[in-house]
C-alpha positions in Angstrom: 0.0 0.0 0.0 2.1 3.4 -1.4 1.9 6.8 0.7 -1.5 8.1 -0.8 -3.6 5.1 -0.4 -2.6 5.7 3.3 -3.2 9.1 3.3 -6.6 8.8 2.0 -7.3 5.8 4.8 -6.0 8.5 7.7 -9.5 8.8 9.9 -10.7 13.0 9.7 -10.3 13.3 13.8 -11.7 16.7 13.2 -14.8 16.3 11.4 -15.4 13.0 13.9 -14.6 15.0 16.9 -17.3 17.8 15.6 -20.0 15.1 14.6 -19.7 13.7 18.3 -20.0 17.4 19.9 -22.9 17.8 17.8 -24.7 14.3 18.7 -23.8 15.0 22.9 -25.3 18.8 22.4 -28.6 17.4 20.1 -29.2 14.3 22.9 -28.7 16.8 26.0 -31.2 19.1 24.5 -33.8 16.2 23.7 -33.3 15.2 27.0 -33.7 18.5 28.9 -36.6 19.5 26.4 -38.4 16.1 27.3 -37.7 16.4 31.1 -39.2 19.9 31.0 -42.2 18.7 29.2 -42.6 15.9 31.8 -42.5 18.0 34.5 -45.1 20.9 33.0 -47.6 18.1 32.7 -47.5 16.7 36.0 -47.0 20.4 37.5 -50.4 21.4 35.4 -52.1 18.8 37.5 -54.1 19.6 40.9 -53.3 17.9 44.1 -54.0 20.2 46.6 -56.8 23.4 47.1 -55.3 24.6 50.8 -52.6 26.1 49.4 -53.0 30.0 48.3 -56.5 31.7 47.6 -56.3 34.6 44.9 -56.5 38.2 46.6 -57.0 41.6 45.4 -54.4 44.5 45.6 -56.0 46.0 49.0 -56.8 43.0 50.8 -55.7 42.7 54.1 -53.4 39.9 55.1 -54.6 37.5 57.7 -52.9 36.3 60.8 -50.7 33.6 59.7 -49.8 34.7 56.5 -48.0 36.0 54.0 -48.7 37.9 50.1 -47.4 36.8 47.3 -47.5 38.8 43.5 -45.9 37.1 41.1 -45.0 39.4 38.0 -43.1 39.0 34.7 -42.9 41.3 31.4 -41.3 39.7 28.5 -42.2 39.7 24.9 -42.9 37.3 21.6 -43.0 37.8 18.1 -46.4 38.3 16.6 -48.5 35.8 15.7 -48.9 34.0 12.4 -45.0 35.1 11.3 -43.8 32.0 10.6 -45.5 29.4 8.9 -44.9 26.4 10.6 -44.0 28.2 14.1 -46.2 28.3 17.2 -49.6 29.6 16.8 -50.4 30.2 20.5 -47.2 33.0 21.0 -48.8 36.7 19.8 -52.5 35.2 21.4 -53.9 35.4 24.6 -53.4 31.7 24.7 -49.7 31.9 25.8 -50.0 31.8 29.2 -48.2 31.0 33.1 -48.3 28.3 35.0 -48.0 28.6 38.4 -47.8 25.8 40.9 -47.2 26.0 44.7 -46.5 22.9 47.2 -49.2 21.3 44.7 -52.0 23.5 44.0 -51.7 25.3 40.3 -52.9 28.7 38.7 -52.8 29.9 34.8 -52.1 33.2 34.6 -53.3 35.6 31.7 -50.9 38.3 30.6 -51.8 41.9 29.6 -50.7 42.1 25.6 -50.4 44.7 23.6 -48.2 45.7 20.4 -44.7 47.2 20.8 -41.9 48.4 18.4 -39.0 48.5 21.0 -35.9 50.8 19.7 -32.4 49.2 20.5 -31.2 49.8 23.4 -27.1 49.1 23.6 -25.5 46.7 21.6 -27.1 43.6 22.9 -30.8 44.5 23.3 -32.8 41.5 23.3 -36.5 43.1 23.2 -35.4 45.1 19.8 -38.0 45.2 17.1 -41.7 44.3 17.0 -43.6 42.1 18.6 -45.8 41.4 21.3 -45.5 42.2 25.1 -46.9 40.2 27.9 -47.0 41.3 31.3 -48.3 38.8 33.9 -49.1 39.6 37.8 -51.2 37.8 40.1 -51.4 37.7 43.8 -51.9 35.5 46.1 -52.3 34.8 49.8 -50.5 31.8 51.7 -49.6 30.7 54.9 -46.4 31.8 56.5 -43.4 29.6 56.1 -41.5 27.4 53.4 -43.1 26.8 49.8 -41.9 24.9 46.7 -42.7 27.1 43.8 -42.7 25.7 40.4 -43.9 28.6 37.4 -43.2 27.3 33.3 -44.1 29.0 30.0 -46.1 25.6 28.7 -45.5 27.2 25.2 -41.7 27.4 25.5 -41.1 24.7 27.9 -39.1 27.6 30.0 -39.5 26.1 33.9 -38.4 27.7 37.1 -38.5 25.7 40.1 -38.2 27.8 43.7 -38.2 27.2 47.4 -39.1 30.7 48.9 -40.0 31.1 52.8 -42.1 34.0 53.6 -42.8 35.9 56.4 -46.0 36.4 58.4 -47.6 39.5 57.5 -45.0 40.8 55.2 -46.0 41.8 51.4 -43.8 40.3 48.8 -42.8 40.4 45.0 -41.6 37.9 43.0 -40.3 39.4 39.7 -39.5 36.6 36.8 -37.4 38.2 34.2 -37.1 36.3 30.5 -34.1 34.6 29.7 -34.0 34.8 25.5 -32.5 32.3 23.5 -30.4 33.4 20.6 -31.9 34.5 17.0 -28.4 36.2 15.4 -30.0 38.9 12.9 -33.3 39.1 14.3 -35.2 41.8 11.6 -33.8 44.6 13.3 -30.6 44.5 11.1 -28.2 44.1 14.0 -26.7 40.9 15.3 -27.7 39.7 18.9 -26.2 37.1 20.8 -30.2 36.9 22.3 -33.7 38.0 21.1 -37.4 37.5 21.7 -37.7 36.4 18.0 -36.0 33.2 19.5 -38.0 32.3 22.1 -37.7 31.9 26.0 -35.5 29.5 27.3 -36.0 30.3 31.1 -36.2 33.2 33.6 -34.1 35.3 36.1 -35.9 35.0 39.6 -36.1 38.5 42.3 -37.7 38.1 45.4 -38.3 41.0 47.1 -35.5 42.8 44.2 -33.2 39.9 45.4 -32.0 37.3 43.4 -33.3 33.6 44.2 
């Protein structure tokens, strides 16, 4: 066997090396996307009612207690922009899903229309689209809870344990974590956007992060 037939037999390490990096990223994301989507459908399923009762802005807190508002404001692209893409984001249908120590709640955002101006060079909310902003609050007893909240839509899931104090009033902002879109209509390159969907959120408590 001369020089070239050996040559041509030589295995390409790097094209192997890069197929194998692909096939580890492609399974971990099947498997995290499939473990989210477990864990949205058992979350969206009732096992308690004792948990948290709904309350208006004004309501006073009970002995024992503790308020809860849950608020996020993030943004989608509009509805019906890509053929073969989501038909629920842009709708009133894309919704929250809250779940604490057992007992859920779906959530219905405020939308409206918004052509956002960049703001610095890595502005993930440029262009237009559609903003959602969610808030609901609650009442609960004082003490530990397991929260779980997902974006069914996106399979975006954020499990917390928050303990909260008796009588005290709190916030729980969820800020959107975008995944990337490169050139995302606005003519400038982002390493995130809206346009590419959620992928999870930032948790505050109170302004603090969780």
């Amino acid at each position: 066997m001369n020089e070239q037939q050996l040559e041509r037999r030589k295995p390409d390490i790097g094209t192997d090396m890069e197929k194998a990096i692909f096939l580890i990223l492609m399974l971990t994301v099947i498997i995290i996307t499939g473990c989210s989507k477990d864990l949205i459908t058992m979350m969206s399923e009732d096992t308690r009612s004792d948990v948290f009762q709904e309350t208006s802005g004004c309501a006073p807190i009970p002995s024992g207690y503790a308020k809860l508002t849950i608020a996020s404001s993030l943004k989608t692209h509009k509805p019906g922009i890509y053929p073969y893409g989501s038909k629920i984001k842009g709708t009133p249908d894309y919704v929250l899903l809250v779940n604490m120590d057992g007992q859920k709640m779906i959530v219905k955002g405020d939308l409206r229309k918004e052509k956002h101006e960049q703001e610095g060079l890595a502005d993930p909310e440029t262009g237009e689209g559609i903003r959602y902003s969610f808030k609901k609050a609650v009442l609960l007893k004082a003490g530990p809870h397991k929260l779980f909240v997902a974006l069914p839509e996106e399979r975006a899931v954020v499990e917390l344990e928050l303990t909260l104090k008796e009588g005290t009033t709190n916030t729980l902002r969820l800020e959107p974590m975008y995944r990337s879109a490169g050139n995302h209509g606005s003519g400038v390159k982002s390493s995130s956007s809206f346009m590419g969907g959620i992928v999870g959120f930032w948790a505050y408590l109170n302004g603090s992060r969780v």
